[in-house]
Structures are given as structure tokens and as C-alpha cells.
N, C-alpha and C positions, 0 to 999 in steps of 0.2 A: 256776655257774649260767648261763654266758656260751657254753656249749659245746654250738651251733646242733644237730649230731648227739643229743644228747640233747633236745634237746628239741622232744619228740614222745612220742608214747605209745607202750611197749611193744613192741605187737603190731606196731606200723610198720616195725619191724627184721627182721621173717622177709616182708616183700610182694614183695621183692625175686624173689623166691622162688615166686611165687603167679601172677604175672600172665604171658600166655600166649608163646610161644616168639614168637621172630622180632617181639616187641612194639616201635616204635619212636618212637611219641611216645602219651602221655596230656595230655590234657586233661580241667581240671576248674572248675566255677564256684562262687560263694556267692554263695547268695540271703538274706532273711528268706520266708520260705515264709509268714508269718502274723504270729499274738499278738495283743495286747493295743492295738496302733496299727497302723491301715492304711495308713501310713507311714513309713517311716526316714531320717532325716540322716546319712549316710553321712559315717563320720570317723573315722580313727586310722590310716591302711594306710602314710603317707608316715613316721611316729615309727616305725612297726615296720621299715621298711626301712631307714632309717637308722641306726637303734639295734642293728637284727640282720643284714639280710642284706649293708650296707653293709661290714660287717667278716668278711675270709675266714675259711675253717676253716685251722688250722692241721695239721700234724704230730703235736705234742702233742694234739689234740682227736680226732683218727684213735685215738691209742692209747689214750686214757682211756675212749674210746666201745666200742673192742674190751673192753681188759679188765672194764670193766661190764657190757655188754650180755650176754658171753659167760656171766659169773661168775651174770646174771641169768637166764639158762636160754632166751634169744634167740639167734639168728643174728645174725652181723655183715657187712655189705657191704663188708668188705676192701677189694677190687676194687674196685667205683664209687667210695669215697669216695679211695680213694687216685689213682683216674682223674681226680675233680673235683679234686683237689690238685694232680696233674701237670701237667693239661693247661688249667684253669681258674686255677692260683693260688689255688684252693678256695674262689672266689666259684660260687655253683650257678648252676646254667646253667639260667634259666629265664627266661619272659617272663609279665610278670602287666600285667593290661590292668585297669581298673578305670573306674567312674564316676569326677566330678572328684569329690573332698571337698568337703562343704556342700550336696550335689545332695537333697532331697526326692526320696526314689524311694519308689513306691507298692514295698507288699509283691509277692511274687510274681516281682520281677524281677532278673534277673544284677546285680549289682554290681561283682562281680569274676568274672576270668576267669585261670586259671595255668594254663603248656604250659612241658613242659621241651623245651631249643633244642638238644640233642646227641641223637640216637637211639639214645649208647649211656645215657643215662638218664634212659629214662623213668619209672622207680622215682620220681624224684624229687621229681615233681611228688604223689603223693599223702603223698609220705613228713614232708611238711613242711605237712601241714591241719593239724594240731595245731597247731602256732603261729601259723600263715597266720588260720585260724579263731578264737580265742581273740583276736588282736589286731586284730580289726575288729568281732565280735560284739557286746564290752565299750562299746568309746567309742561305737559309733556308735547302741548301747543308750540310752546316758547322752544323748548328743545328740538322743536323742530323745524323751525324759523331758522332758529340758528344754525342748525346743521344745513340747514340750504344756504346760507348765506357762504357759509363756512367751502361748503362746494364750491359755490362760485369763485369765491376769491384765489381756493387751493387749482381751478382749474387756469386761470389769467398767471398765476407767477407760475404754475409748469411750462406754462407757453413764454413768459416773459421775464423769469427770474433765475436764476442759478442755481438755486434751492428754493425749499421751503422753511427754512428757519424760523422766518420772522411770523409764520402763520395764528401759531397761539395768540397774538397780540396785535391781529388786520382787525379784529371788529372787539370797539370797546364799549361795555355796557355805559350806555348815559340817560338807561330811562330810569330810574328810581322817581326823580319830582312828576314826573305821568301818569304814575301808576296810579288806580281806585284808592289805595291803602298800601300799607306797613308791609301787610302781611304779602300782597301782589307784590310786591317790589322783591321780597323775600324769596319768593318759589321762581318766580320769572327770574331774577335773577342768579339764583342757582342752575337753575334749566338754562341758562346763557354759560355756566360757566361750564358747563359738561363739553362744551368744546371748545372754547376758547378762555385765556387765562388775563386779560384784560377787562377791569369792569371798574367803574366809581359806585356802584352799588354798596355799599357795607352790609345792608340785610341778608343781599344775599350770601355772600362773604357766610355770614355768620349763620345763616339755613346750612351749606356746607360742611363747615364746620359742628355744629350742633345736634343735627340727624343724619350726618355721614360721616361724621372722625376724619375730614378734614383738616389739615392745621393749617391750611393755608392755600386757598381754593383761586384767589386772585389778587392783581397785580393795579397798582396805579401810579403816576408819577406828580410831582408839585406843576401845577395849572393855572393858569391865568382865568380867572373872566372878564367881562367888558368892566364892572365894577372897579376891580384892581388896577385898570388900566386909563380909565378916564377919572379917576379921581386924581391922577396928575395933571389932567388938565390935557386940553391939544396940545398945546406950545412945551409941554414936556413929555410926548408920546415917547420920545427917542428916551429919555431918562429912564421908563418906567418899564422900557423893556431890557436897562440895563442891569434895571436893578434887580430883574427876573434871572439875568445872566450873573450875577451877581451871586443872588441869596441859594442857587440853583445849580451853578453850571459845575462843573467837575468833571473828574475821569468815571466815565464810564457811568455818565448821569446822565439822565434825559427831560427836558422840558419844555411841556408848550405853553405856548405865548397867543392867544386870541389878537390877529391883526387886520382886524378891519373895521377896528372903534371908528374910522377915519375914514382913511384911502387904504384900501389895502394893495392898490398897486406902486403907490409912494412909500409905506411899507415896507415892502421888498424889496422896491427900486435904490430907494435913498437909507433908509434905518438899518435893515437888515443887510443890506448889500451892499454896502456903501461906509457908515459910520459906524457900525456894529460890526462888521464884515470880521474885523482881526482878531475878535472878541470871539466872536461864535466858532471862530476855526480854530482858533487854539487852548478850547475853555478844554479840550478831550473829551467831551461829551457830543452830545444829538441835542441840537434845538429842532422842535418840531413846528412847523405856523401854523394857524389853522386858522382859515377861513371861515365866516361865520355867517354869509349873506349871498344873493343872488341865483343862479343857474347852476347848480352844483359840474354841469355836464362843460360850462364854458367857465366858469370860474377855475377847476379845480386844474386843468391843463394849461390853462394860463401863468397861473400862479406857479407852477412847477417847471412850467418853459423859463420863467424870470427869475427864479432861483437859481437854475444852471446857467442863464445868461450870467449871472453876479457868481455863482459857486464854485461854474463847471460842471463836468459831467465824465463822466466814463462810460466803453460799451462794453456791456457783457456779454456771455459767449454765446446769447442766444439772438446778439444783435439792436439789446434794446439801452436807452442810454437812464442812466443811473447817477442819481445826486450824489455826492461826497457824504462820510458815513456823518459827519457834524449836520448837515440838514435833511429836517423831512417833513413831508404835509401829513396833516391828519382832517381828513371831511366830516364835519357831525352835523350839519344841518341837512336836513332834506334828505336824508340818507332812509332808504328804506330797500328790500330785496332788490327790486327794478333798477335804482339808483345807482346801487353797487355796481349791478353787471353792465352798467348804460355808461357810467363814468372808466370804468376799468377797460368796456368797449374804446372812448374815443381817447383813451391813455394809448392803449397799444397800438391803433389806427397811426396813432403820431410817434412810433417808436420810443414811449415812453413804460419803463418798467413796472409792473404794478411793485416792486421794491420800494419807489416813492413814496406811499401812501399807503395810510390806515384807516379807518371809519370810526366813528365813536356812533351809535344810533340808540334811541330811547324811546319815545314812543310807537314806533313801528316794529321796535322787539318785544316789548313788554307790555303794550296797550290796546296794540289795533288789532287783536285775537278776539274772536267769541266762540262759543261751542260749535258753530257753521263752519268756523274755518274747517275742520276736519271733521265735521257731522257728528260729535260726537255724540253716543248712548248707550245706556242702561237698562235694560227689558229682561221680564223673566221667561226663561228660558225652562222649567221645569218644574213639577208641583209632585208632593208626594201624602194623597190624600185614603186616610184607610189603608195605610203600609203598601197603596199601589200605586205606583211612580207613572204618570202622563208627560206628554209633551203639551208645553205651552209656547205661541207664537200668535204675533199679528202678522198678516198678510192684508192690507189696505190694496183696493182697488184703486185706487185714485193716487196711489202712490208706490208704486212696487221696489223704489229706494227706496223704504223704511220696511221692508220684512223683513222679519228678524228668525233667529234662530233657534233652533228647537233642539231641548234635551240636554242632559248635561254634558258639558262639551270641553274638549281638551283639544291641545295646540300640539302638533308634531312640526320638525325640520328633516326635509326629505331633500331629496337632488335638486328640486324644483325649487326649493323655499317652502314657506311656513305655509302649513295649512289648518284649518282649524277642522275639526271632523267630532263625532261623538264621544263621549268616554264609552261608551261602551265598547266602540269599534278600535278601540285603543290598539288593544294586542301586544305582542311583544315591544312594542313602540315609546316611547319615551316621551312624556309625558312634558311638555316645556312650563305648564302652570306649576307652579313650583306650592306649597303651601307657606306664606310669612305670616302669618297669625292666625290666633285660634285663641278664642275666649279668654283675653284681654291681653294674650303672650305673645311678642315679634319673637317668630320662631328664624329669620335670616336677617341680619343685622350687615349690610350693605354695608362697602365701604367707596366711597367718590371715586376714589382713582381707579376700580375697579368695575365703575359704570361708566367710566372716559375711554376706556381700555374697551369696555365692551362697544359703544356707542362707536369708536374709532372703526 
């Protein structure tokens, strides 16, 4: 799965083939052209160079790619790719220019930019959208998922909480078992932690860490699932969340406890609130409950009305009332963008603080994305045939959302915000495509807390 020539689609193996005589350099960009947010958080291009283009094609990847492609009813580029092996060391010879990572780019504008740097292959540069495309589409999808989420919830505690402290740790990554694969869990889960520091992901975790010099990207606490809790059986539910306070509880420790193997309003009422009551308040730590079934929108204000019936409450100075710091809810089921701002709605409707509550959400951070969500693409944008540079663009009648852009193009920051415009019309203007590789070398070496910092 590691053999860069394959991976691509198909049809990419006969373009070789297609594009016009005497052709000597292509160039192509990626935009989000649209969707669902008028903004992207641009993130994942530095893990995909590292992981992929970091490492040469071999010998053996030359001939595994011939005898597949062949046997697949494609043409094989013999020649180029055995040229990039000679004469490269079968690092590709290309220059990809990009926003930094963490940048807010309104839609509509270049974020990346690739030009192959030999004019015997210019093949090359379209021949590698497939992977180019897929591994910046994904994360920088998620990272901006998250960053809306992230919105919403920093705009409910301005309105209903004292601060914003507890912000890094309102939405916890729980999609890893969702994702397609390893590797999804990996980038989606990094692209979640760019703004928040709560996640059960460990892939991601370790994507942070591994192509950003992270040492330490996010956060989790000892958890219950229904598993752990009904293998005591009904008639010892009370036992098995003592023993959660137990193995768990301490100064300045936090643990959730899944409470609705059962009843989760007997639960509350009786377990939590009642027999557990002197346990939970004096262990010096936060037990958190977490509801795991029903109407997120009527469950989760119930359950936190019946906690301060049993806890109490306090009001803060913004009028809204507030658990005791030993309890708190956390929602993970059913949680998705809509859910958040629909549950945090009939929280503060009932003068309750979004301080209560945190989310854990999985397959609506890391799964329910496809390249539609922000229209994303890759088209070339310029051709340099016979040392004389044209524009290249599609202009579709039947669709005039997808025309695309002509010439080689660079990205300015003016009073207005980001605009994308020609390089040639560049001028004294500064250029925001920055260059991070160029024939097989990441010439800017990103560091995570300095795409949270930007992304902030």
C-alpha cells in the first residue's frame, strides 16, 4: 500500500500520453471552491509529505506498478518513472507551495499550489492529485468541523460562563472505532486536536506528535463503558460505580462513569445522589455522568436539573446556575454540530451554564466528511509548452461553480482578507504560498503549537 506509483487512480497512468507535445512544465492548485463553511483550517499537507513523498520510489515499486498497471488494461510510464529513479533517486521532482498550516482561509482561495521542477516531467504533477487531494481535503475537513464546533460552544460559556477555561476540553475526540481506517483516525484526529486538547484517539495523538514535534497533543481521563459496568450485574450497579470512585477518584482527578446501563434517572436520583453522594463530594476530584441514550436535547437538561437537585448549585455572575466543581455531565451520543448548539440552546433557555457540560462526538467529527463537504479541488491552472507559458481553465456551461482558475497564482492578505490573484500580478506584495518541498526536501518543518496558535 506504500508504493507512491500506485497510488493514484487509474486513468492517471495513460495522461502521460494525453497532454500536448513539446509540453514542459504543468502547474496545478487546490482550493475548497464552497460547502457547508465559508471557511477552512488548513491542515494535514506536512504528515502527507513526510509519510509519503519523504520516502523515494524504489526499483522494486517501478516494477510492481509496470506489472499491475499493465495486467490492469493501463499504460505504464516506463520511461518517466525509471528517469525519476536515475536521475532523482525517485524522490519526484516537484515544488508544492502551500498556505502555513492552522491559516483560516475564506473558501474560494488557492491553498496549495504544485509544479513539477524537471521539464522532462511534467506528467507528474497531475499524476499525483489523487493523493495530493485526498490528504489535505480529509484533515483540513475535520479541522474545520472542529473549529465550528469549537465556535459554538466558546460562544454559549461567553454568554453563560465566567470564563472560558474549561474550553480546550468541551469537545472530546470519540470517533477513532468510525473511522474507514488507522490512518483516518490518525489525520482526523489530529485536525481535532488543532483546537481542542481532549481526545481518546491515540492515532491521532501520535500523527501530532510524529509530523509535528508534539510531545504531547492531547488529553484523556480513566472511563467507564457499559461493559465495565454491567458485568457487575443490575443488582450491584451501586458497587461498580464505587469502585470507579474507588480505583479513580482523588485530588484533582476526574472520572466518567456511563449511567444509563439501567435507569439513568434512578442513577442519579438514588446511586449518585443519594448512596454515592459523600463519596463523590469528598473524593477532591470531578466525577463526570454521562448519559449514553435518548433525546440528547431532553435528556441532557434533565439529568443536570437532578444532579443539582442532589449536589446543588451556585449562580454565577452572569446569572446562570452551576454544579459544584466534584460533578459534571459529559453528552457523546448523538452529538454532532447541530446537536451541540440545539442542547447548549435549551441549557441556557433554563438558566443552566454551558460550565455543566462537555461533548465527546465520533463519527460526526471524523466520518460524516466527504470532499462535497467543502467542494474540494485540484485543476491545472497553467502549462508551459515550447518555453511559452498559457493559461489553463475549465469554464463548464452547465456548471459555472466549478470554473476554475487560470495561471500561476498566489495568495495575498490585504485589509479585506485573503485574496488569491496571479503571480504575476504579485508586485511588491507578499506572497502567502510559502514553498515546503521541492524534490524530495520539506524545506518548513511545522511545529503543532504553532498551527493552534495560528488556527486560534
Amino acid at each position: 500500500m506504500k508504493n507512491l506509483i500506485l497510488n493514484t487512480d487509474s486513468y492517471k497512468a495513460s495522461h502521460f500520453l494525453q497532454y500536448p507535445q513539446g509540453i514542459e512544465y504543468l502547474s496545478s492548485y487546490i482550493e475548497s471552491r464552497g460547502g457547508v463553511f465559508g471557511e477552512t483550517v488548513f491542515f494535514g499537507l506536512q504528515a502527507f509529505i513526510k509519510e509519503y513523498l519523504s520516502t523515494p520510489i524504489s526499483q522494486t515499486d517501478i516494477d510492481e506498478a509496470e506489472s499491475l498497471l499493465t495486467a490492469h488494461g493501463v499504460p505504464f510510464n516506463r520511461e518517466g518513472w525509471q528517469y525519476i529513479f536515475d536521475t532523482y533517486n525517485g524522490f519526484l521532482p516537484i515544488e508544492i507551495q502551500a498556505v502555513p498550516e492552522g491559516t483560516n482561509l475564506p473558501t474560494g482561495n488557492v491553498m496549495v499550489q504544485v509544479m513539477n521542477t524537471d521539464p522532462q516531467c511534467a506528467w507528474i504533477t497531475g499524476y499525483i492529485e489523487t493523493a495530493l487531494l485526498r490528504a489535505i481535503w480529509y484533515p483540513t475537513t475535520v479541522a474545520t468541523v472542529s473549529k465550528s464546533c469549537k465556535n459554538i460552544i466558546k460562544r454559549y460559556l461567553e454568554e453563560t460562563a465566567d470564563n472560558l477555561d474549561g474550553l480546550p476540553f468541551k469537545l472530546h475526540d470519540f470517533g477513532a472505532r468510525g473511522t474507514s481506517s488507522e490512518e483516518t483516525a490518525a489525520l482526523g484526529g489530529a485536525a481535532h486536536l488543532v483546537h481542542f486538547m481532549g481526545t481518546d484517539t491515540l492515532s491521532g495523538i501520535m500523527t501530532a506528535k510524529r509530523y509535528y514535534g508534539a510531545d504531547m497533543a492531547g488529553f484523556s481521563i480513566p472511563a467507564a463503558e457499559h461493559s465495565t459496568i454491567t458485568s457487575w450485574g443490575k443488582k450491584n450497579e451501586s458497587a461498580a460505580y464505587r469502585n470507579m470512585i474507588h480505583q479513580f477518584g482523588g485530588n484533582n482527578r476526574l472520572v466518567a462513569v456511563v449511567s444509563d446501563s439501567y435507569d439513568l434517572w434512578n442513577a442519579i436520583d438514588h446511586i449518585w445522589g443519594e448512596e454515592l453522594k459523600d463519596s463523590v463530594m469528598e473524593m477532591g476530584g470531578t466525577l463526570v455522568v454521562r448519559p449514553d441514550s435518548g433525546a440528547p436535547t431532553e435528556v441532557v437538561p434533565e439529568a443536570i436539573e437532578r444532579l443539582m437537585t442532589k449536589f446543588g448549585y451556585t449562580i454565577n455572575s452572569k446569572g446562570y446556575r452551576v454544579l459544584p466543581s466534584c460533578v459534571r455531565l459529559i453528552q457523546g451520543d448523538g452529538v454532532s454540530l447541530a446537536s451541540i448548539e440545539a442542547i447548549l440552546q435549551t441549557l441556557k433557555a433554563r438558566k443552566i451554564s454551558a460550565d455543566n457540560i462537555a461533548f465527546g462526538m465520533g463519527g460526526e467529527l471524523l466520518q460524516k466528511v466527504n470532499r462535497d463537504t467543502q467542494k474540494f479541488a485540484m485543476k491545472a491552472s497553467a502549462i508551459c509548452v515550447h518555453s511559452e507559458w498559457f493559461d489553463v481553465y475549465k469554464c463548464p456551461i452547465t456548471d459555472p461553480g466549478k470554473r476554475s482558475k487560470r495561471g500561476r497564482l498566489a495568495l495575498v492578505k490585504t485589509h479585506n482578507g485573503y485574496q488569491t490573484i496571479r503571480e504575476d500580478q504579485l508586485g511588491q506584495q507578499d506572497n502567502q504560498l510559502i514553498s515546503v518541498f521541492q524534490n524530495g526536501e520539506l524545506l518548513i518543518d511545522l511545529k503543532f503549537e504553532d498551527i493552534r496558535s495560528r488556527a486560534e
